[in-house]
Structures are given as structure tokens and as C-alpha cells.
N, C-alpha and C positions, 0 to 999 in steps of 0.2 A: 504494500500500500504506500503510494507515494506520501513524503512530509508534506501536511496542508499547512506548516509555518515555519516557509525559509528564513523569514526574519530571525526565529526562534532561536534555527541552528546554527545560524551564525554567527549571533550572541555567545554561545555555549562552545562553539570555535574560537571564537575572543579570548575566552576567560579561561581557558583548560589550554591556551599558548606553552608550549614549550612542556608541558606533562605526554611523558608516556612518547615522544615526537624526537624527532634531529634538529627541530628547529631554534636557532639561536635563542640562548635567556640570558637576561641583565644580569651581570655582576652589581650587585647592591654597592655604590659608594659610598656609605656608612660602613660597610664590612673591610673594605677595603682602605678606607682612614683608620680602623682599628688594627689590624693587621701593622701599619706602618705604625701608629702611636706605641704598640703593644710591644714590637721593634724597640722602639726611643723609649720605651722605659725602662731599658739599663740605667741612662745616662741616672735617674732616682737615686743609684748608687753611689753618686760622686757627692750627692747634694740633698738632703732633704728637703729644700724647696721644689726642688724639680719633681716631687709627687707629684707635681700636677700633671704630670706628662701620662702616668698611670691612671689615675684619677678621671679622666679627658677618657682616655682607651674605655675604661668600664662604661661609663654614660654611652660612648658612643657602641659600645657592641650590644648593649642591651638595643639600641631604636634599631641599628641592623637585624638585628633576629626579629622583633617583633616588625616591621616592615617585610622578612623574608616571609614570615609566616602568615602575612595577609597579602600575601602578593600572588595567588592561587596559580603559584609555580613559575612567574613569570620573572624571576627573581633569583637568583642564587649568593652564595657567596656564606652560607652559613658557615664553614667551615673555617674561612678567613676569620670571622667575627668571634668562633669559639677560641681559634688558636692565638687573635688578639689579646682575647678574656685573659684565656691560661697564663699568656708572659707578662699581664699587667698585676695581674693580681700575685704571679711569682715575684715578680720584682718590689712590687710594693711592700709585700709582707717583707723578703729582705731587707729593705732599704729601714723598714721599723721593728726589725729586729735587733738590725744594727743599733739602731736610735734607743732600746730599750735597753741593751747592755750598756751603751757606753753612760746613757742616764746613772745605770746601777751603780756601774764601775765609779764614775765623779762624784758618785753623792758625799760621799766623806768630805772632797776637796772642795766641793761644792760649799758646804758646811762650814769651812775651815773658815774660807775666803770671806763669804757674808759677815761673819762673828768676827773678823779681824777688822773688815771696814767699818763694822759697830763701836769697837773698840777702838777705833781710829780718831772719830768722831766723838766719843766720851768723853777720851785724852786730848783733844782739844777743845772742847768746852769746862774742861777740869782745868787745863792752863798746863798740865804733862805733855810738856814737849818731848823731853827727853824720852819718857815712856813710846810715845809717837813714832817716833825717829827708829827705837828699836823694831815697830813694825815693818820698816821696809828694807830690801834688801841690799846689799853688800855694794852690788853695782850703781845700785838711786845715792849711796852713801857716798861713795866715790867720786860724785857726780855734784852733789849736795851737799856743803857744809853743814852743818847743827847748828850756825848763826843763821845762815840762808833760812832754812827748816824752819828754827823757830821765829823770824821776820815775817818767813810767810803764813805762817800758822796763826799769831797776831791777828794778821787783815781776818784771813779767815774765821776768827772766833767771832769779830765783832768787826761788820763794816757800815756805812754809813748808809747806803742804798735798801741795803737787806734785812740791816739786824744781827741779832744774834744768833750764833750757829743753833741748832738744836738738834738733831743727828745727821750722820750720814750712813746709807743705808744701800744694799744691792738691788737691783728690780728684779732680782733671781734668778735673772737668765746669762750665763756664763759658756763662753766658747773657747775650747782649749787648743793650742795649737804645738805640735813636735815639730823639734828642729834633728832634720834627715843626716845634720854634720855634726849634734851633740846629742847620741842616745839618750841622755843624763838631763839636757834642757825639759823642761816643759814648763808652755806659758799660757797664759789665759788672759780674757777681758771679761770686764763685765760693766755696765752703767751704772753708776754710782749716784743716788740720790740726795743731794744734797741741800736739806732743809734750814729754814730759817725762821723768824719768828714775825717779820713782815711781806713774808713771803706767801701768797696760796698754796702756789704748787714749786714744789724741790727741782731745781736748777739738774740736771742732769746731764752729765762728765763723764765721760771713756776714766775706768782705772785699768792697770795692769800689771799682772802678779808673775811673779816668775818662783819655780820650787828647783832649790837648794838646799843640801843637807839633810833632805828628808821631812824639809817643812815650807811651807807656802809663805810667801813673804810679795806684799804692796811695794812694786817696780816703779811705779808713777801714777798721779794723775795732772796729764800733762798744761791742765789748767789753771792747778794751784800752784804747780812748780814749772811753770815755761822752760821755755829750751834758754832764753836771753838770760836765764838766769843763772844758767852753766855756763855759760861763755863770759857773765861775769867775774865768775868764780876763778877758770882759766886764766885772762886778764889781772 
């Protein structure tokens, strides 16, 4: 019996393109942006910012699949989009494992550093210079008289703009860096908040620590102790 609705069948020709046929089907370009992001999410490794590059991959293989799956076969590319999934989500978890040990591993130093900038700030609002002084290390001493030190410690207690000091304190986030020519070097930064009593909000200064001997020791911050004021010292 002949079809009494050609239109019908060739609607249903339409839609079943490329099922069960040799005929050409779309590679989904969302599958195929993941695939390349899922690729580039090694680089997650070098950087913890660069999660976004993983982060990117997943959103994008999830609308791939669900676009393949309503695309009634006219579509392909599922396999690109799972194998993006797999390396973003491999990388990622690497990249925050790393991140979750070296957290564990610093917490002590972590620790160390904040309680010593506390103490920083104490002893200069107690007028303990000398105490002061012994917080930082060997090579800021070198560098820095104990007159210089305490001159500048002075303005700092008590200036004219500010007020009086009232602590100085970490923002708790600290980046540690090894040096490749001194197994034995390790150094760190962190933001140092530095409060006042006509102040709102604490002035906030790069400090940085360098561990010697077995103990963490405030290297500079190079705001209270400029560079002009080593070159004085030199002179």
C-alpha cells in the first residue's frame, strides 16, 4: 500500500539523519572544545589558578553530551567530550591534591610566621625594639642597623596621619618559594596588616621571611624599612 503522507516520511528522514546510514554527522563543537580544554588542563599543574582551565572543560562536556543526546543522532562527538571529562577532572583532583598537602605540610610554618608578625607589632607598640630586631633575620640585620631599626620603629609606633600603631597582623595567606641553588633556602611572603587607631581599615605591606637555622625569621617589610635606607647605612 503506497505512503498516503510523503510529507510525513520525510520529516522522519530528517530526524533519524545519520542513525543506522553512511551518511555524514556533526562532530558537536562543544565536545570538541573539551577535548582541547581537557588537553590544557595539565598546565592546572604548574598553577592553581589555572583550575580554570579544568573547571571550563567540565561545564563545557556536560552541554556536549547533553546536546549529543538530543541531537536524535545527528551529532556525534560523545567520546571527545567523555575523554575531555576524564583528563579535567584527572588533573584537577591532582592539581588539589597537591594544594592539600603542601597546605598540611606549611601549617606549622604557617603558624610560626603569623605569631611572629603579632609579636612584631606588640614589641613595637610596647617600645621593645631590641626584642623587635631579634625577630628578623641575620641578613635584614646586616643590612639594618639597631639605630636605623629603632628610628624607624619610632614613626611607626606613633605617626601623625595614622595614629597609633595597634597591631600588625597576616591576612593568612602565605606563598612559599625554594631556591633551586640553596637546598637549605626557603622563603615566603605574606600581606601584613597593618592597623592603626585613626585608621578604618589596616594599610597592607608585602612582608618577607626567610628560615635559617631551623626557625622562621621576618626578612623585611620593605615599606617600613626602604631600600634608601640601606644605602644610607653603606654611605
Amino acid at each position: 500500500m503506497a505512503n498516503s503522507d510523503p510529507l510525513g516520511s520525510l520529516h522522519k528522514m530528517s530526524t533519524t539523519a545519520g542513525v543506522g546510514s553512511g551518511e555524514y554527522v556533526e562532530i558537536n563543537g562543544w565536545a570538541v572544545w573539551t577535548m582541547v580544554l581537557g588537553l590544557a588542563s595539565s598546565l592546572a599543574i604548574l598553577d592553581a589558578v589555572l583550575l580554570v582551565i579544568p573547571l571550563t572543560a567540565i561545564v563545557f562536556a556536560f552541554v556536549a553530551l547533553r546536546q549529543i543526546a538530543n541531537s536524535n543522532g545527528t551529532q556525534a562527538g560523545r567520546g571527545l567530550a567523555w575523554g575531555g571529562l576524564v583528563l579535567a577532572l584527572g588533573f584537577a583532583g591532582f592539581r588539589g591534591t597537591l594544594q592539600w598537602k603542601q597546605f598540611s605540610e606549611t601549617r606549622a610554618d604557617r603558624a610560626a610566621m603569623a605569631g611572629m608578625l603579632e609579636d612584631f607589632g606588640q614589641n613595637v607598640k610596647d617600645g621593645k625594639f631590641d626584642q623587635a630586631y631579634q625577630l628578623f633575620s641575620q641578613q635584614f640585620q646586616q643590612r639594618v642597623s639597631k639605630e636605623q631599626f629603632s628610628g624607624q620603629l619610632r614613626f611607626l609606633q606613633k605617626t601623625q596621619i595614622y595614629g597609633n600603631l595597634v597591631s600588625i597582623k597576616s591576612n593568612g595567606y602565605f606563598e612559599f618559594e625554594d631556591s633551586p641553588a640553596d637546598p637549605d633556602l626557603r622563603l615566603a611572603r605574606t600581606t601584613a596588616l597593618i592597623a592603626f587607631d585613626k585608621t578604618g581599615e589596616p594599610l597592607h605591606e608585602d612582608a618577607y621571611f626567610r628560615h635559617q637555622g631551623g626557625k622562621w625569621y621576618i626578612d623585611n617589610i620593605p615599606r617600613v624599612f626602604p631600600a634608601d635606607e640601606t644605602k644610607k647605612k653603606k654611605e
